[in-house]
DOPA-420770 format. One record per residue (C-alpha): residue in one letter; residue number from 0; x, y, z. Coordinates in steps of 0.2 Angstrom, whole numbers, always signed. Layout:
<node res="A" n="NUM" X="X" Y="Y" Z="Z"/>
...
This chain:
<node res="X" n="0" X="-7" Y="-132" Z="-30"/>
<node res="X" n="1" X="-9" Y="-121" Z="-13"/>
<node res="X" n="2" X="-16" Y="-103" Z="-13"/>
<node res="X" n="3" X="-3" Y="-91" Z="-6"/>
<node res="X" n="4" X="-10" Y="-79" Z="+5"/>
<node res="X" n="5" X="-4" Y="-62" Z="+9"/>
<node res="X" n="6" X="-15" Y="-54" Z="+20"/>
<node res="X" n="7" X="-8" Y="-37" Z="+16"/>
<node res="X" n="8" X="-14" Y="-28" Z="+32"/>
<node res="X" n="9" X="-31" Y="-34" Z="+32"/>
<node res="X" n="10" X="-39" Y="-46" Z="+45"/>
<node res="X" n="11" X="-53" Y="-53" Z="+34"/>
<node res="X" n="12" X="-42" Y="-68" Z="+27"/>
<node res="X" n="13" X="-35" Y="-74" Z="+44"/>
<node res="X" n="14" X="-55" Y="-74" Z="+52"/>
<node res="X" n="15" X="-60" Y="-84" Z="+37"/>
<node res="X" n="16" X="-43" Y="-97" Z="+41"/>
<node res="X" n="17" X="-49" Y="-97" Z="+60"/>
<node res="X" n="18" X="-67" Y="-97" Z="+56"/>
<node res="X" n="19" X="-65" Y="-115" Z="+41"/>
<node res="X" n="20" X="-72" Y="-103" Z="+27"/>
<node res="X" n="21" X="-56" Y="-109" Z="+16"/>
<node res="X" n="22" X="-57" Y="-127" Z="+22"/>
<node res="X" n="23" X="-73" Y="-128" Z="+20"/>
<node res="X" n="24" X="-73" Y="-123" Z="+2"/>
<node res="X" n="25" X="-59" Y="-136" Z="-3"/>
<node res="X" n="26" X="-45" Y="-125" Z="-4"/>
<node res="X" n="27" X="-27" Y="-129" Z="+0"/>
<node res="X" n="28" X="-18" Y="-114" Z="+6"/>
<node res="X" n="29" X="-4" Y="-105" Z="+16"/>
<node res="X" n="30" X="-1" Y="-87" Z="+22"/>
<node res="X" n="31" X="+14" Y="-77" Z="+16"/>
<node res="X" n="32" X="+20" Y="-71" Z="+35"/>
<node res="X" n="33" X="+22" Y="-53" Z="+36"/>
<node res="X" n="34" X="+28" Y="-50" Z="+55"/>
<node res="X" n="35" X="+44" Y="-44" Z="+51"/>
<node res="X" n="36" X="+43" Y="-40" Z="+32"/>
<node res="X" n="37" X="+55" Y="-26" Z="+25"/>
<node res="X" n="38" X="+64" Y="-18" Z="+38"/>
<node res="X" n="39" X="+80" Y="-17" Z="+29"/>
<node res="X" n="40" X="+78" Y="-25" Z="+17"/>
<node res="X" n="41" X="+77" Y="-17" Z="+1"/>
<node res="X" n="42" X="+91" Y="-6" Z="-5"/>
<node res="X" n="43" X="+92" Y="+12" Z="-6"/>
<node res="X" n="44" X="+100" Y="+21" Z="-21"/>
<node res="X" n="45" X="+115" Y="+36" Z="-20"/>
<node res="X" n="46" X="+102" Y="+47" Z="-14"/>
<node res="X" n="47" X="+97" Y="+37" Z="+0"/>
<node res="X" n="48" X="+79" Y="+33" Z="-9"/>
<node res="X" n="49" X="+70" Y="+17" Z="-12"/>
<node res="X" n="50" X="+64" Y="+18" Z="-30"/>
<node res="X" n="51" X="+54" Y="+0" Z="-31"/>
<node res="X" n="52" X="+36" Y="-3" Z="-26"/>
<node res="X" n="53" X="+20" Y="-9" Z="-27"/>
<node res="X" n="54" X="+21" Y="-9" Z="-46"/>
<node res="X" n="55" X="+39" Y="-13" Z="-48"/>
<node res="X" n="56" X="+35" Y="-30" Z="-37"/>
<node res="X" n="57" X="+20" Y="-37" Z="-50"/>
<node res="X" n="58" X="+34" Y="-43" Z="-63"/>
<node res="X" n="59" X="+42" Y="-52" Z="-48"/>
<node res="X" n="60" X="+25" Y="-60" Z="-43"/>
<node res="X" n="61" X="+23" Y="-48" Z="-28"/>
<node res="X" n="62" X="+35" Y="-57" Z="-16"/>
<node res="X" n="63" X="+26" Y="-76" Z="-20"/>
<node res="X" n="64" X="+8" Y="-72" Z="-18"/>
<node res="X" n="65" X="-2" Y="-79" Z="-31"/>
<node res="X" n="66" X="-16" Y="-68" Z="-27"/>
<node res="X" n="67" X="-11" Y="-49" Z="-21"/>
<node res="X" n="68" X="-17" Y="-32" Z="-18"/>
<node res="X" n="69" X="-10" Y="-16" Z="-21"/>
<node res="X" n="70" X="-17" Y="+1" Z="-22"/>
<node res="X" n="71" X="-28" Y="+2" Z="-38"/>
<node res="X" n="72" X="-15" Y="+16" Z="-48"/>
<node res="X" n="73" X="+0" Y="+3" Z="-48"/>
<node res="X" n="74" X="-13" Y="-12" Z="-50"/>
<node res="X" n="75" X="-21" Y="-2" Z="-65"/>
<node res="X" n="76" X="-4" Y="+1" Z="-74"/>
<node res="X" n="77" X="+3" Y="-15" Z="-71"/>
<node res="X" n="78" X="-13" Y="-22" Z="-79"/>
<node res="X" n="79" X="-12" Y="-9" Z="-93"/>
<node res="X" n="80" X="+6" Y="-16" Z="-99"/>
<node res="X" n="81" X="-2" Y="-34" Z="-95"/>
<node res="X" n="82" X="+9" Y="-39" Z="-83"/>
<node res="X" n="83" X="-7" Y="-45" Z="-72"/>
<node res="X" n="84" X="-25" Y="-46" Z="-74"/>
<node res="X" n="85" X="-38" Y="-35" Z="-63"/>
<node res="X" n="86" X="-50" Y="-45" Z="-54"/>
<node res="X" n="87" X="-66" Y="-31" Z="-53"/>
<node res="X" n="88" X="-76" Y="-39" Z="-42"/>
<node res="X" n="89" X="-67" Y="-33" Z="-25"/>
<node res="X" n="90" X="-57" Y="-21" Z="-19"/>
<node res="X" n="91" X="-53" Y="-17" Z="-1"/>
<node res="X" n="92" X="-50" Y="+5" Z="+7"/>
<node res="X" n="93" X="-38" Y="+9" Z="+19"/>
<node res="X" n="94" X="-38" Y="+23" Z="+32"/>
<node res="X" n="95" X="-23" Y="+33" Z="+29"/>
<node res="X" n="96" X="-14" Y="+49" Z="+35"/>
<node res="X" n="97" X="+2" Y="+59" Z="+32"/>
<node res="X" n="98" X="+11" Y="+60" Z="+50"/>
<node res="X" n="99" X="+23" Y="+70" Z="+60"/>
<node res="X" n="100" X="+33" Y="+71" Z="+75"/>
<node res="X" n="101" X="+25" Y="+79" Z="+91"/>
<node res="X" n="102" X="+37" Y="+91" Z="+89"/>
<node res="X" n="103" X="+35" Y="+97" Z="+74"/>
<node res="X" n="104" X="+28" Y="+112" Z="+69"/>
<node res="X" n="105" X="+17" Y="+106" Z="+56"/>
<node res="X" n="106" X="+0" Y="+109" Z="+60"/>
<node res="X" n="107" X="-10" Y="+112" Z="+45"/>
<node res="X" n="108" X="-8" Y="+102" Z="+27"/>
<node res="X" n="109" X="-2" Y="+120" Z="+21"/>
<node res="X" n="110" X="+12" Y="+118" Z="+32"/>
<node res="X" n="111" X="+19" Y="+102" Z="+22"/>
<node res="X" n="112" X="+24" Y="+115" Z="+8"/>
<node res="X" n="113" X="+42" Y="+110" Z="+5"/>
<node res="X" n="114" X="+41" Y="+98" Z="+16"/>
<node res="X" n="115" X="+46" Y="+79" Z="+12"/>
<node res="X" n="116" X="+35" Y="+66" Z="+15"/>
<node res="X" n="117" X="+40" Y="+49" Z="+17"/>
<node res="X" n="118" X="+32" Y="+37" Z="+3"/>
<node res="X" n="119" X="+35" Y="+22" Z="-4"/>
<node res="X" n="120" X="+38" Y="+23" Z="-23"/>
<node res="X" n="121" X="+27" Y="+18" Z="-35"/>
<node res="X" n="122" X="+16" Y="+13" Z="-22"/>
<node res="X" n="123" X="-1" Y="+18" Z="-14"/>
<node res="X" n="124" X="+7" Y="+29" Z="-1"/>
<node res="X" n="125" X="+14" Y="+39" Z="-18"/>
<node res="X" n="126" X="+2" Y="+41" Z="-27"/>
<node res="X" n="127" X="-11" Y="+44" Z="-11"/>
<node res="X" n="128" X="-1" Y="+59" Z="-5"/>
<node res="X" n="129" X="+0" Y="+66" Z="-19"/>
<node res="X" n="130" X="-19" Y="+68" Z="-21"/>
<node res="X" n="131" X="-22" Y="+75" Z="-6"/>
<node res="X" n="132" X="-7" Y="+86" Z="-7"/>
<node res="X" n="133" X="-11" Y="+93" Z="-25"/>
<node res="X" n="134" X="-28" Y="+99" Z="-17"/>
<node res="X" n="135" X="-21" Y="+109" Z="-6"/>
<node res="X" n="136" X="-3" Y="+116" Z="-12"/>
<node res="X" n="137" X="+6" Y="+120" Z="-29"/>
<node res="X" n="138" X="+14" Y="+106" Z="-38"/>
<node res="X" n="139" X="+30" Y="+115" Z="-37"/>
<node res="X" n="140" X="+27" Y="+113" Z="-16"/>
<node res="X" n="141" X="+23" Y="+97" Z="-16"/>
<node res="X" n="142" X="+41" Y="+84" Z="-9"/>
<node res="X" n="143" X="+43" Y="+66" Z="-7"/>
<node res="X" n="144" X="+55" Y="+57" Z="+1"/>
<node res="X" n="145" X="+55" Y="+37" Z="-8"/>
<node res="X" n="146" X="+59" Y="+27" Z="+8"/>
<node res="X" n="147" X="+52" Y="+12" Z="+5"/>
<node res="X" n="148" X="+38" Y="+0" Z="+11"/>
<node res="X" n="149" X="+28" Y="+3" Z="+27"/>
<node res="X" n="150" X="+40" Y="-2" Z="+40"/>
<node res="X" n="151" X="+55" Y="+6" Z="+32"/>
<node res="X" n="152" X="+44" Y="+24" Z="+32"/>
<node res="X" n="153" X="+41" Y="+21" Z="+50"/>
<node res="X" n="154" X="+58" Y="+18" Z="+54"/>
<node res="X" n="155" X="+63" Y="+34" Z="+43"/>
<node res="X" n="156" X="+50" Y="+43" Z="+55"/>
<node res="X" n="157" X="+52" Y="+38" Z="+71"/>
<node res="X" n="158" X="+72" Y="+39" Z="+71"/>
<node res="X" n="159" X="+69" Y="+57" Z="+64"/>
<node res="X" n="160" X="+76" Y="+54" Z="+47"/>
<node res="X" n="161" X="+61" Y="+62" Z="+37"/>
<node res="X" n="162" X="+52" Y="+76" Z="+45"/>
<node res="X" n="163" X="+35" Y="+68" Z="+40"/>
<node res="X" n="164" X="+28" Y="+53" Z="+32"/>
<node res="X" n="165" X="+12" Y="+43" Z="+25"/>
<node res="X" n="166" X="+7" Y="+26" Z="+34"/>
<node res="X" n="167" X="-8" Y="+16" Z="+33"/>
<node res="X" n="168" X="-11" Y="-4" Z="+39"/>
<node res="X" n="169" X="-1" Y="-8" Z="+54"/>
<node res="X" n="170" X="+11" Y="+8" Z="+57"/>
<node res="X" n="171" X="-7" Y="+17" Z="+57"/>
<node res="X" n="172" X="-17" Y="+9" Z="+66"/>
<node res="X" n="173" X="-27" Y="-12" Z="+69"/>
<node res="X" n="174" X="-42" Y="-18" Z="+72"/>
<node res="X" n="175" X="-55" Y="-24" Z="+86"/>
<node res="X" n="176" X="-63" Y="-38" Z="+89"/>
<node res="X" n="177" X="-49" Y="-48" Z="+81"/>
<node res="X" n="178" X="-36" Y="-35" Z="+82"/>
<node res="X" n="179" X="-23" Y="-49" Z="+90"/>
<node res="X" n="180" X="-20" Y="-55" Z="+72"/>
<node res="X" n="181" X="-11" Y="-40" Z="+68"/>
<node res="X" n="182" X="+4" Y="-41" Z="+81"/>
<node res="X" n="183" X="+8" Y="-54" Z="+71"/>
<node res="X" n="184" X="+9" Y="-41" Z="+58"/>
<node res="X" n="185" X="+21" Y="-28" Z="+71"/>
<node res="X" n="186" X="+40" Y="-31" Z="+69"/>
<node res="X" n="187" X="+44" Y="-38" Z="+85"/>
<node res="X" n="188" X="+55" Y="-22" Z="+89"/>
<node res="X" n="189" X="+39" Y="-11" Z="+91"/>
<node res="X" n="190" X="+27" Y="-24" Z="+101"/>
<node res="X" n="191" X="+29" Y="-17" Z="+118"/>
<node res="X" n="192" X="+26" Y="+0" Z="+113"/>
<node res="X" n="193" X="+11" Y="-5" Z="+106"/>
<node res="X" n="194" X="-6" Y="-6" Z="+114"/>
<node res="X" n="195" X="-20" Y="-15" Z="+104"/>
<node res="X" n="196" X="-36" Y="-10" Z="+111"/>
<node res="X" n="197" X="-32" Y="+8" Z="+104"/>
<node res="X" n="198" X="-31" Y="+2" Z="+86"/>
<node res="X" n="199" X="-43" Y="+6" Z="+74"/>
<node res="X" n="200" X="-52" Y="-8" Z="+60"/>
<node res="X" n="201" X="-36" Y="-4" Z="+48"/>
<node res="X" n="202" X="-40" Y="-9" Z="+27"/>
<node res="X" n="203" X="-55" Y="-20" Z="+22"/>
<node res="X" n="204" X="-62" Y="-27" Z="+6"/>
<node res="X" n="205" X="-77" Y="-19" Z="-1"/>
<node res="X" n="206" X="-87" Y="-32" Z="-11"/>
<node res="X" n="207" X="-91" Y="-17" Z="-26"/>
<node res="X" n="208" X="-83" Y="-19" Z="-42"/>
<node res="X" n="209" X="-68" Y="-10" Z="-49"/>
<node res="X" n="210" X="-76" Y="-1" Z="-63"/>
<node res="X" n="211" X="-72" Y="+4" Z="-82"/>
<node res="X" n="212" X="-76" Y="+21" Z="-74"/>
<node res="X" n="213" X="-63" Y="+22" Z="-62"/>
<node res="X" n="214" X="-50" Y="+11" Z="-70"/>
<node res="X" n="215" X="-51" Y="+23" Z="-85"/>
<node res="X" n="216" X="-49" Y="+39" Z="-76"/>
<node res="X" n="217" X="-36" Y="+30" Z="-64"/>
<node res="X" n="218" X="-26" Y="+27" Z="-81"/>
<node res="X" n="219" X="-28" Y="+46" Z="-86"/>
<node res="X" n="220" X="-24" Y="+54" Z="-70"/>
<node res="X" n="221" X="-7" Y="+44" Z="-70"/>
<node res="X" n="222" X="-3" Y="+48" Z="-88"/>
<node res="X" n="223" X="-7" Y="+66" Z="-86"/>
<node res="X" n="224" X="+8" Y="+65" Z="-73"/>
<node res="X" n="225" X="+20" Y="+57" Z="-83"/>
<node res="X" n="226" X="+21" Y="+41" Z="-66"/>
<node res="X" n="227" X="+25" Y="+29" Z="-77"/>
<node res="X" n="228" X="+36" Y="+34" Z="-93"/>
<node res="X" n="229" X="+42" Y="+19" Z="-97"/>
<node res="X" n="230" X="+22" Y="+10" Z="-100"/>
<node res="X" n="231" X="+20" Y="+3" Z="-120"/>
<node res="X" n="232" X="+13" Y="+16" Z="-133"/>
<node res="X" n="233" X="-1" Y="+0" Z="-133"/>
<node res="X" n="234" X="-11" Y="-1" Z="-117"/>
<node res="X" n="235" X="-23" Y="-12" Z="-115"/>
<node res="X" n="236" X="-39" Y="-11" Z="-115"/>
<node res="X" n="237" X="-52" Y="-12" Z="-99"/>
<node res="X" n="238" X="-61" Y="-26" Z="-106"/>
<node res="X" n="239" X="-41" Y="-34" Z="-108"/>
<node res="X" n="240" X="-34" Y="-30" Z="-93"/>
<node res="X" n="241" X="-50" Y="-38" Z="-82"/>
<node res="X" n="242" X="-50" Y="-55" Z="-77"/>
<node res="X" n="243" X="-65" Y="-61" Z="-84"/>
């Protein structure tokens, strides 16, 4: 059986494709292409939201992949209720950043107050945001617009539909020395506005494992916010939710 790959933002898996790594290890594989992946594409409720993400998408087999990576609070519930298992030895980190228009008059993170911010739900933009945010205003200030993946939030931003908005990966920023992987990862209808060489290295994997420690205050800090009502009474364990 082939390996589906979704690079997910990250360049390491298509240097090891260019490089043989996977060849040269035996393995049959093909990569989930991304280019173009969620503009439009996902439909928005009465209130003009998208309320599926990253730990909605495990039950479906996150869109093919056989292997995937989302952000650790969605991948630590999903494996709570035993959709998935967590594999600990790896994880990647992502640069992110809440953004506005050059025109607006946000200018501090206290000036986000009331504000909504573009997320993806149940996704690590979510959850993301509201850490940073939580550190700096009242929960009561704190506002979220759900519009969906990446390139739906960038969309909702640039076209001025949201005043403010959460993006990592590509919308953010790419990497260097083998940054032209990534314009494969640009929809096509932002490539010319693009320029490369001012990218940055965008997510990596950090060969560190995920630990009981982290996974279990993960679990606590989303319970103590109520983000996912709808988990079993039953979770599993740590020890259950890790692939061995």
């Amino acid at each position: 059986m082939a390996l589906k790959i979704m690079p997910h933002g990250r360049l390491q898996e298509c240097v090891a494709d260019e490089k043989g790594f996977f060849t040269a290890e035996g393995l049959e594989y093909s990569f989930l292409v991304e280019g173009d992946y969620g503009i439009h594409s996902v439909r928005r409720d009465d209130s003009g939201e998208i309320k599926t993400g990253a730990f909605e998408t495990f039950e479906a087999g996150r869109d093919g992949a056989d292997v995937s990576c989302a952000c650790h609070w969605a991948t630590n519930a999903a494996a709570s209720e035993r959709t998935g298992q967590l594999v600990t030895a790896a994880y990647s980190v992502a640069p992110c950043a809440i953004m506005v228009p050059p025109e607006s008059p946000v200018r501090r993170p206290e000036d986000l107050a009331g504000v909504p911010v573009a997320v993806g739900y149940h996704s690590g933009s979510h959850f993301a945001t509201l850490q940073a945010l939580e550190a700096v205003l009242p929960a009561d200030q704190v506002s979220l617009s759900f519009q969906g993946p990446p390139n739906e939030r960038l969309d909702s931003l640039l076209e001025r539909q949201v005043p403010a908005g959460t993006m990592w990966g590509v919308p953010l920023y790419i990497p260097e020395a083998y940054k032209h992987y990534h314009v494969r990862a640009v929809p096509e209808k932002y490539r010319d506005q693009v320029d490369v060489r001012a990218f940055g290295t965008g997510e990596r994997i950090v060969f560190l494992p995920y630990t009981r420690e982290v996974f279990a205050s993960t679990r606590q800090w989303a319970q103590s916010r109520n983000l996912f009502p709808d988990l079993p009474s039953t979770l599993a364990s740590y020890d259950e939710a890790v692939l061995a």
